[in-house]
C-alpha positions as CSV (number, residue, x, y, z in Angstrom):
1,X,115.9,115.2,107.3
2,X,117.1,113.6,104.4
3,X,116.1,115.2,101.1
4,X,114.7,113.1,98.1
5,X,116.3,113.0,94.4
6,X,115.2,113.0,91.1
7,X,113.8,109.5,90.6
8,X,112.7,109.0,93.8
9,X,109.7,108.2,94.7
10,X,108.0,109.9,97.4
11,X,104.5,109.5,99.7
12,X,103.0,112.3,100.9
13,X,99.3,113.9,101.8
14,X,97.8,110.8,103.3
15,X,98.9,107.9,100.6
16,X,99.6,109.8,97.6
17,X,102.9,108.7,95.7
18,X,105.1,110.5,93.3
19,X,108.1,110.4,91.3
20,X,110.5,113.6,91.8
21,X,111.3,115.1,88.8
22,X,113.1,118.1,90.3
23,X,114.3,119.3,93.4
24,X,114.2,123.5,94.9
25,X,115.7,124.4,97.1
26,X,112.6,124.3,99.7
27,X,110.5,121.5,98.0
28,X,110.5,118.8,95.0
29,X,107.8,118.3,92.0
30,X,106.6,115.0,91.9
31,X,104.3,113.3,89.2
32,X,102.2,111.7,90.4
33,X,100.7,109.2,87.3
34,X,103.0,106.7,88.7
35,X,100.3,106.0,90.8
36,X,98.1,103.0,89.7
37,X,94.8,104.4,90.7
38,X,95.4,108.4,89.4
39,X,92.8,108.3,86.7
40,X,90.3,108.0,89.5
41,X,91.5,110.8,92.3
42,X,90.9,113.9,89.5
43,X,94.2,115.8,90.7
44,X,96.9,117.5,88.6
45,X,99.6,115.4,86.8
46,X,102.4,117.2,89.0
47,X,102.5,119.2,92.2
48,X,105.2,120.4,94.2
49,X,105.6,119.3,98.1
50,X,107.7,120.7,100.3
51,X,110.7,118.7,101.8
52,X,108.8,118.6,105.7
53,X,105.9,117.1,104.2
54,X,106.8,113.5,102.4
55,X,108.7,110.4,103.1
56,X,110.9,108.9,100.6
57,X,109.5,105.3,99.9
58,X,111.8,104.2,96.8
59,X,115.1,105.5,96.4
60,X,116.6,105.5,92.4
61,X,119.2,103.1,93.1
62,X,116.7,100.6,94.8
């Protein structure tokens, strides 16, 4: 399992894409108003996903 970086950009939960900001040791916190649509799916700016649970779509070098 690789592990994502700051600036990365993440998909997880069944579409939803963030940018991680920071990564624990166990998970990352990714914001999420990167999204185009996140005015319309009323959820927090930032959550924090464990490393199981998302795919990295868009590394920071890419």
């Amino acid at each position: 399992m690789k592990i994502a970086e700051v600036g990365n950009i993440v998909e997880f939960k069944d579409g939803l894409q963030g940018l991680v900001e920071k990564v624990n040791e166990n998970s990352v916190i990714v914001n999420l108003t990167i999204m185009e649509n996140f005015q319309h799916l009323e959820v927090e700016e930032k959550t924090v996903v464990n490393h199981k649970r998302y795919k990295i779509m868009q590394s920071k070098d890419a």
